[in-house]
N, C-alpha and C positions, 0 to 999 in steps of 0.2 A: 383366728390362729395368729400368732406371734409370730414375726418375719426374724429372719435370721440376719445378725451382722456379722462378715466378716472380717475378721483383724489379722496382720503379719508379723511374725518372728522370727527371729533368728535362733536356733536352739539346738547346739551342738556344733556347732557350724552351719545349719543349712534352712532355708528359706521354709518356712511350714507356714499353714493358713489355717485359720481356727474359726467355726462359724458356729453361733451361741446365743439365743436371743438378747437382746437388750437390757431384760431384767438380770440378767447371768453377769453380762459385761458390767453392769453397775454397781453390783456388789464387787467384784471383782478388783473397780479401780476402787472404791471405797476402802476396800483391805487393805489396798497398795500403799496409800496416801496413811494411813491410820499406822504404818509399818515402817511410814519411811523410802518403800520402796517405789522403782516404777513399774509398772503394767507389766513390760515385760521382764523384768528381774520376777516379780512371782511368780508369772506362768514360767520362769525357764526353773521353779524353783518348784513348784508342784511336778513341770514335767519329769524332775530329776528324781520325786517320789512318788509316782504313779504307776510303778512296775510295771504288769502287761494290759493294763487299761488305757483306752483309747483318750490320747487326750483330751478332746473333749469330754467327756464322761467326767476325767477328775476333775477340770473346770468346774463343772458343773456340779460335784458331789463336795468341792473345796466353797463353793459360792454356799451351798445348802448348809456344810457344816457351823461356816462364819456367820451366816443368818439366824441356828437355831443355837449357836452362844450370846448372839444381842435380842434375845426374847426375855 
């Protein structure tokens, strides 16, 4: 089973905690750096388009969609 990492943000104004295995976080910063941005300008940038999904989940459904455009 895959251990979960968790990471900090600031998002909105206020302190959130986001836990995500490793493989999630990788792609993640790989989008970031590929975009220009940093780690957390995307997550505060997916959280801002994740309507009522938890954010993890979008994390995680943004890392999947990025993965199955470099196939």
């Amino acid at each position: 089973m895959a251990s979960l990492r968790k990471r900090s943000f600031s998002l909105s104004g206020h302190r959130t905690s986001v836990a995500l295995e490793e493989e999630f976080w990788a792609v993640l910063n790989d989008e970031a750096k590929k975009t220009g941005r940093s780690l957390a300008a995307l997550v505060q940038f997916i959280d801002g388009n994740r309507g009522p999904r938890p954010l993890a989940s979008a994390l995680r459904l943004h890392a999947l969609a990025v993965s199955r455009t470099r196939i």
